[in-house]
Residue frames relative to the residue before (quaternion, step in Angstrom):
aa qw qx qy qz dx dy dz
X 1.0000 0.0000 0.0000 0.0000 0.00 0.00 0.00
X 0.6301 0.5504 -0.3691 0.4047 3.46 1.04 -0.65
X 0.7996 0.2445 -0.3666 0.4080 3.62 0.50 -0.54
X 0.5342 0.4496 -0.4755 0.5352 3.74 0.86 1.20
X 0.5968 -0.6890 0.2550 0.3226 3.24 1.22 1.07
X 0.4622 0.7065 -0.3815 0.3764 3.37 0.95 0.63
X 0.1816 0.9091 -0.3740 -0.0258 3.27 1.11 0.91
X 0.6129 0.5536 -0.4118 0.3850 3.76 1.22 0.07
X 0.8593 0.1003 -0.3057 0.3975 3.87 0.87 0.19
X 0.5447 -0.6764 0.4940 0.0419 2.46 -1.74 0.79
X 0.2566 -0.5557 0.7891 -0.0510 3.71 -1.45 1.97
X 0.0073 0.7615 -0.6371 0.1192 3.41 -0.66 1.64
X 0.8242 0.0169 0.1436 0.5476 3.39 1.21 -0.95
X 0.7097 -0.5915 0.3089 0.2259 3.10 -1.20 1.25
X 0.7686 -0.2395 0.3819 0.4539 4.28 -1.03 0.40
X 0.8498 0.3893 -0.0377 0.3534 2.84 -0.05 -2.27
X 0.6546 0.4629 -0.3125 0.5095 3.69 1.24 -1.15
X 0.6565 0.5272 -0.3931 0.3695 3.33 0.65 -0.56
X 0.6695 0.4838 -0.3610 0.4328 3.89 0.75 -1.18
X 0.2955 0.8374 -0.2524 0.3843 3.39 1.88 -1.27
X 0.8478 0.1498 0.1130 0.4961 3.42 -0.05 -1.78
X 0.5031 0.5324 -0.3836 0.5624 3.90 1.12 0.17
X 0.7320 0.1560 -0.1397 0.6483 3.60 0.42 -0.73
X 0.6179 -0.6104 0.4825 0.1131 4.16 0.03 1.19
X 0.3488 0.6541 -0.5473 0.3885 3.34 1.23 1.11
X 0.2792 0.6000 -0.7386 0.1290 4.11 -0.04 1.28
X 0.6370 -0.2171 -0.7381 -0.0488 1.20 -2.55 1.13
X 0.5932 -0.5593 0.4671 0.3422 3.51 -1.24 0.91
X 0.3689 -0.6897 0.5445 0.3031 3.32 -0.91 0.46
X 0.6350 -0.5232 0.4220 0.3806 3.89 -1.09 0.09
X 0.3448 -0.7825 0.3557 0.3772 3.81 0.18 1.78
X 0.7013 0.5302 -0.3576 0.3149 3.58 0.54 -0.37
X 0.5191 0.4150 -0.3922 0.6360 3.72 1.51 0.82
X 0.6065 0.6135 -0.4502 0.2306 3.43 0.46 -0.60
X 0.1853 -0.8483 0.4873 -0.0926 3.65 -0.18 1.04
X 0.4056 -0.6944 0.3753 0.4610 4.01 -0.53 -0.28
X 0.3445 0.7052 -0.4905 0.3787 3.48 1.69 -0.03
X 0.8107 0.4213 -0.1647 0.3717 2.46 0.42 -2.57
X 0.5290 0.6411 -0.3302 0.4475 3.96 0.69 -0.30
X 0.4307 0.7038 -0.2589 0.5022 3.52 1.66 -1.05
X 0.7492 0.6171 -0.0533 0.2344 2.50 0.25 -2.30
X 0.7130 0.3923 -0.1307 0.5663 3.28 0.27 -1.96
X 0.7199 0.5277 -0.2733 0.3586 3.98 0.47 -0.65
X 0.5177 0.6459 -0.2888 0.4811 2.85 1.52 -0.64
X 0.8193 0.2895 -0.1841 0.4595 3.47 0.71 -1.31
X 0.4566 0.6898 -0.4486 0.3383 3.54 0.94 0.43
X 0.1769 -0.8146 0.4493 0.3213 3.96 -0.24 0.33
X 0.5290 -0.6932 0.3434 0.3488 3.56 -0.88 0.17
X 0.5238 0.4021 -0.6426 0.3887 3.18 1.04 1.14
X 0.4959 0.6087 -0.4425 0.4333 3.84 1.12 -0.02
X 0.5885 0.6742 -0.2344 0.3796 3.41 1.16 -0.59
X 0.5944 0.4321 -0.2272 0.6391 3.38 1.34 -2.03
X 0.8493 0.1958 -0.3565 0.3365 3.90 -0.19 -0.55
X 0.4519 0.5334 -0.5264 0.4840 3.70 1.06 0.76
X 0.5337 0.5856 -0.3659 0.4882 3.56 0.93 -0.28
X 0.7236 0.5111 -0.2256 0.4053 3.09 0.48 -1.68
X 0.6451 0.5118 -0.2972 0.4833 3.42 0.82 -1.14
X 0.6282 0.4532 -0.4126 0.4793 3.96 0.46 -1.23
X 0.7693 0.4399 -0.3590 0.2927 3.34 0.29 -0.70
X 0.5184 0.5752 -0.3321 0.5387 3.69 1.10 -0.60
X 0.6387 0.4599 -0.4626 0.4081 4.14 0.53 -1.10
X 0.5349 -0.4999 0.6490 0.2068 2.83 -1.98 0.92
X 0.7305 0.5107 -0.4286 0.1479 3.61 0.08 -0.57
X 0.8097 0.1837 -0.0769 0.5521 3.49 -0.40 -0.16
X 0.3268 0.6576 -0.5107 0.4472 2.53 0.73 1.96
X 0.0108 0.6802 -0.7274 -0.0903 4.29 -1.13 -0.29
X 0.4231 -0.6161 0.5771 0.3292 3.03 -1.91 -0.01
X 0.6842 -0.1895 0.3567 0.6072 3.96 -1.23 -0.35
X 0.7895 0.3392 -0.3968 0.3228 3.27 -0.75 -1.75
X 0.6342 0.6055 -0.3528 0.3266 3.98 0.61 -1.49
X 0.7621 0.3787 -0.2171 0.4782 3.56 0.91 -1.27
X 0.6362 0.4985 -0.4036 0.4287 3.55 0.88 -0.35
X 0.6102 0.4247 -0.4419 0.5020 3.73 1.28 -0.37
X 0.7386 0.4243 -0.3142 0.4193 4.04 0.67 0.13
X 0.5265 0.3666 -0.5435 0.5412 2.84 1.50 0.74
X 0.6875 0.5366 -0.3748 0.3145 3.45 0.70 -0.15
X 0.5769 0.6046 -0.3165 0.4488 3.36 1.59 -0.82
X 0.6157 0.6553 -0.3312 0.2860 3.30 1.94 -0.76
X 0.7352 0.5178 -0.0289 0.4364 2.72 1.60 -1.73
X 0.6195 0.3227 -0.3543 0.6218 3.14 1.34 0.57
X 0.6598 -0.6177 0.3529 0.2419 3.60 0.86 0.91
X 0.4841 0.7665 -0.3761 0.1917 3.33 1.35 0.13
């Protein structure tokens, strides 16, 4: 995003790394196995207090994050085809 002049947000981590680390699935598995079984899987064995403070954490990280003003100029840069 930064070299399309978007310099307040931030693309730290992939779809998968992100659901990954929201629902307290560590260690990441290797992205080229990651499957919806295997996603199944690894969730499956996670308890839901590992869960509430994987939450808790995703939600505190700075990364993949922006403010309003940043995201409202990329919807606009969008909507004007920029």
């Amino acid at each position: 995003m930064r070299s399309h002049g978007f310099r307040q947000i931030r693309v730290d981590r992939t779809e998968g790394e992100l659901a990954l680390d929201s629902d307290g699935i560590q260690p990441h598995p290797a992205a080229s196995t990651l499957s919806p079984q295997l996603f199944a899987d690894l969730f499956a064995r996670v308890s839901m207090e590992q869960r509430r403070r994987a939450l808790l954490n995703f939600v505190h990280d700075d990364r993949d994050t922006t403010t309003p003003e940043a995201m409202a100029e990329l919807l606009a840069a969008v909507t004007r085809g920029a």
